[in-house]
C-alpha positions in Angstrom: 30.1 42.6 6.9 27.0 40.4 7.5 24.7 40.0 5.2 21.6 37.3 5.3 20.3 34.9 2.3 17.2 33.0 2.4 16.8 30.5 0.0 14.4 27.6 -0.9 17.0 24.2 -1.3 15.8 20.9 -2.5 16.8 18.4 0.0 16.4 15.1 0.3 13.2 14.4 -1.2 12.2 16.1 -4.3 8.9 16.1 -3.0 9.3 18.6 -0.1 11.3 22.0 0.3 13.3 22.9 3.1 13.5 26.4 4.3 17.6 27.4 4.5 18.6 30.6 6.0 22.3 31.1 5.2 24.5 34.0 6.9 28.1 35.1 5.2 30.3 36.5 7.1 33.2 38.1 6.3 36.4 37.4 9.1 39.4 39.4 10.4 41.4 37.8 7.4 39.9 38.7 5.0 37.7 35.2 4.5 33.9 34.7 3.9 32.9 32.0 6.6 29.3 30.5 5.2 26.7 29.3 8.1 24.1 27.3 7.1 21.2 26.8 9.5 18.5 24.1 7.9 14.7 24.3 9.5 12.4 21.2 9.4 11.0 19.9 6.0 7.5 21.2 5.2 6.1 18.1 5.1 6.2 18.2 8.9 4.1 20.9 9.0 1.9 19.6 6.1 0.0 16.7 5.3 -1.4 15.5 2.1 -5.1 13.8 1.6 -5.5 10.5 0.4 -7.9 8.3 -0.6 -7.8 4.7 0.0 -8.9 3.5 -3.3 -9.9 -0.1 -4.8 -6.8 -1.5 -6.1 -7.1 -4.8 -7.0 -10.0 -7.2 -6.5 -10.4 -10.9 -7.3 -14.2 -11.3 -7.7 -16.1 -14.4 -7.0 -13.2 -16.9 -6.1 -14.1 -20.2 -4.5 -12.6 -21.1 -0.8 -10.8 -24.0 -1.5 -9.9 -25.0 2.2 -10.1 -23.1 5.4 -6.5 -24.0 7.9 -7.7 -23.5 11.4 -4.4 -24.3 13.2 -2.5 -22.2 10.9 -1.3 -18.3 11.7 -3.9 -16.4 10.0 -3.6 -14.7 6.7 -4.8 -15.9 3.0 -3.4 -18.0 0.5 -3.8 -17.4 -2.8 -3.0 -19.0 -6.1 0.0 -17.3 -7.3 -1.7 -16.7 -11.0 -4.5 -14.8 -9.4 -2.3 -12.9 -7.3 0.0 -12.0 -10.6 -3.2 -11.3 -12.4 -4.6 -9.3 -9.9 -1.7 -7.3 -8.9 -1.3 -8.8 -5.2 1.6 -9.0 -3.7 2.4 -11.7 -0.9 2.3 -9.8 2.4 -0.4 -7.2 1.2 -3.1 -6.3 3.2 -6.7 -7.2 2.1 -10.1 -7.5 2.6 -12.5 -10.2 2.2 -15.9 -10.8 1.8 -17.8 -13.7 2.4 -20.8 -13.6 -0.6 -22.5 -16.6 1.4 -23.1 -15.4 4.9 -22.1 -11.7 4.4 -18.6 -11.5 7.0 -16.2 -9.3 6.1 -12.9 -10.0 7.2 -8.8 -8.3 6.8 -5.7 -10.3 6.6 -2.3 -10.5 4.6 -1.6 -12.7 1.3 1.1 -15.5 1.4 1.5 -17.3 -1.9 -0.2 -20.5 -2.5 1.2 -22.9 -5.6 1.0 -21.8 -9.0 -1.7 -23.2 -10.9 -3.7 -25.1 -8.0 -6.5 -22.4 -8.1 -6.1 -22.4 -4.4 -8.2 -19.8 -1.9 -7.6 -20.9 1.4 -8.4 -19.1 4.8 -5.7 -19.5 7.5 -6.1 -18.9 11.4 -9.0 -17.3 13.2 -10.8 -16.6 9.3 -11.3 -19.8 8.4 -13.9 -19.6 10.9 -15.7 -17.0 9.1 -15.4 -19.3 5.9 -16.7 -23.1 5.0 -15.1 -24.7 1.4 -17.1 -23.9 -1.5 -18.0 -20.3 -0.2 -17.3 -17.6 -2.6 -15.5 -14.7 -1.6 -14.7 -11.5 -3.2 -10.6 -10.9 -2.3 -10.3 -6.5 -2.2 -6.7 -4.7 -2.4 -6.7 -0.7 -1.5 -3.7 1.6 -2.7 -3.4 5.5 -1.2 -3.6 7.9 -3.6 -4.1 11.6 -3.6 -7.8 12.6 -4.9 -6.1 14.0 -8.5 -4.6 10.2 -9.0 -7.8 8.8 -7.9 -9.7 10.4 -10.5 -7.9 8.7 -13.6 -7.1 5.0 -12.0 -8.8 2.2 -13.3 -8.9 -1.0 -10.4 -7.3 -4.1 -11.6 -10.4 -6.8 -11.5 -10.1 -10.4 -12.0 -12.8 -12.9 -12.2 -12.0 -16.6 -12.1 -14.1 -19.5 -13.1 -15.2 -21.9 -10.3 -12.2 -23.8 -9.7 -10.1 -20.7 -9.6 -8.4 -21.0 -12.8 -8.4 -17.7 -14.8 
């Protein structure tokens, strides 16, 4: 006696279904022997469109120093980072309000408090102290989440200081 069951099972993810065909069959004892055969998740075959939205931005911060001999990134004052929802490692944009560059790096943490903006690496080329910048974060979202989301924006007085 063979008899076939297909069957949608949640695996893994809660996000994706997995196809499962599973075949009973019944042995010379008497016994029902249960084979399970599992095809790829859907989202191999299926891809979901995002958007890469605005995030976070801190708008109008002052470079504070620019690092040359330093491996590149950003540091940034660890209250603007909190208060702009930037995490250390996260990749951002920045652009340069005095001469108009635009550059991407990563954020390390500066000191709490010091209202510090400084350029590390090949950027602080593209930056002198006293420009203002505007720092940008981007998230992924799907066009439905896009449509309610609100950016974080922070805007900090001249020394950095919220």
């Amino acid at each position: 006696m063979e008899r076939w069951l297909k069957n949608f099972l949640l695996l893994e993810s809660h996000w994706f279904l997995h196809l499962t065909s599973v075949k009973f069959r019944q042995t010379m004892s008497g016994h029902l022997q249960m084979h399970v055969l599992l095809f790829p998740p859907l989202h191999t075959y299926i891809q979901i469109m995002t958007l890469s939205i605005l995030k976070s931005k801190i708008h109008c911060a002052t470079i504070t120093e620019a690092n040359l001999h330093y491996m590149g990134s950003i540091t940034i004052d660890e209250d603007l980072m909190d208060a702009a929802g930037i995490l250390p490692h996260e990749h951002v944009h920045i652009v340069n309000n005095m001469n108009g560059e635009r550059i991407e790096t990563y954020v390390i943490r500066g000191p709490r408090g010091t209202g510090c903006v400084c350029l590390n690496g090949a950027a602080a080329r593209k930056c002198q102290v006293g420009d203002e910048v505007i720092i940008m974060a981007y998230a992924d979202m799907t066009p439905e989440e896009a449509r309610n989301w609100e950016p974080t924006v922070v805007f900090p007085d001249e020394t950095n200081h919220l």
